[in-house]
C-alpha positions, 0 to 999 in steps of 0.5 A: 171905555175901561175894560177888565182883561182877567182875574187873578185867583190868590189859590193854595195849589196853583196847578191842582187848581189849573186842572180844576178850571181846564177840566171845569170851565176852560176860561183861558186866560181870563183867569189867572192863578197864582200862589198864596196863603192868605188867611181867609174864612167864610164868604170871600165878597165876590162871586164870577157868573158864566154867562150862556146861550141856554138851559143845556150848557149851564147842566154841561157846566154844572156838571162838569165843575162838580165832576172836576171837584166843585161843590154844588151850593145851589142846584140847577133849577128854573127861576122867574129870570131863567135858569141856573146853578151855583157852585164852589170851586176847590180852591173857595171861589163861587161860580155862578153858571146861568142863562135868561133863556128858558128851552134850548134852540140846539145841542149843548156846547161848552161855550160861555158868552159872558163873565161877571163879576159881582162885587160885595158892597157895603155901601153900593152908592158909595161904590158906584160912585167910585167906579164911575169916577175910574171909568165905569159907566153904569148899565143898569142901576136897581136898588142894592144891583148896579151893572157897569158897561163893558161891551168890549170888555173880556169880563164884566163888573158888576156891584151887590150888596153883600147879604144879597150876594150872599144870598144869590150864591147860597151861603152866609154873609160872613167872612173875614181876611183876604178876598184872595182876589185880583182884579186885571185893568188898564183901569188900575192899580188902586183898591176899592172901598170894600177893598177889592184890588186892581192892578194895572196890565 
């Protein structure tokens, strides 16, 4: 089953955005930086969700990126799914920190379960397709949300259509330039039809 072993975020300042994501999150090295200034505006096309155990820890997340120098996007609040909150890291990406469970079952830590990321698609048949064709099998499949199985996987991969992504992560559609992204696979190298690219490990 094809896995995904880090990130790579294309940052302007790889050390400022170092001490961010330490301070922030403290993903190791599920996320990597490196040096670039590839034009970019607007919505880059993805975003990362911190995947947690309850309400308690998506604040203490929260909380500390926006301490750390995030800007808060959407706020943390309970939804229909549970209960979460988006920011913008300083660098540009958009992190999602989020869990299903409602009430807290003890003290806060800081321990993240799981990380996705969520692609913009423009056509989300025409992109599941070919990820199924590059070793992805599908979890879950729901009009414009596809969910690929990952379960050994240090970061999960998931598909959205791009409004919707954008939509999900409180910001504008538009965008344009790099995705000032890179995804880290066996799977890889090869670039995707939004043109999202991988590369091997």
């Amino acid at each position: 089953m094809t896995s995904i072993e880090s990130i790579t975020l294309d940052v302007a300042d790889p050390a400022a955005a170092e001490r961010f994501y330490a301070a922030a999150f403290g993903l190791g090295d599920r996320v990597r930086l490196r040096a670039s200034e590839a034009p970019t505006s607007g919505f880059r096309g993805f975003t990362v969700s911190l995947i947690v155990s309850q309400p308690s820890t998506v604040s203490s997340l929260f909380d500390s990126a926006v301490a750390a120098g995030a800007t808060a996007l959407k706020p943390v609040e309970k939804s229909l799914w549970g209960y979460g909150g988006v920011v913008q890291a300083p660098d540009g990406t958009i992190w999602k920190v989020a869990t299903s469970a409602k009430k807290d079952k003890g003290p806060a830590t800081r321990e993240i379960d799981q990380v996705v990321i969520l692609l913009a698609a423009s056509d989300v048949a025409a992109s599941k397709r070919f990820y199924v064709d590059h070793g992805f099998p599908v979890g879950k499949s729901f009009g414009k949300y596809v969910e690929f199985e990952t379960p050994s996987s240090p970061i999960g991969l998931g598909l959205y259509a791009r409004r919707a992504l954008a939509k999900d992560a409180g910001v504008d559609a538009d965008g344009s330039g790099s995705h000032r992204l890179v995804i880290d696979s066996a799977a890889g190298p090869f670039t995707d039809p939004d043109g999202f690219a991988w590369a091997a490990v």
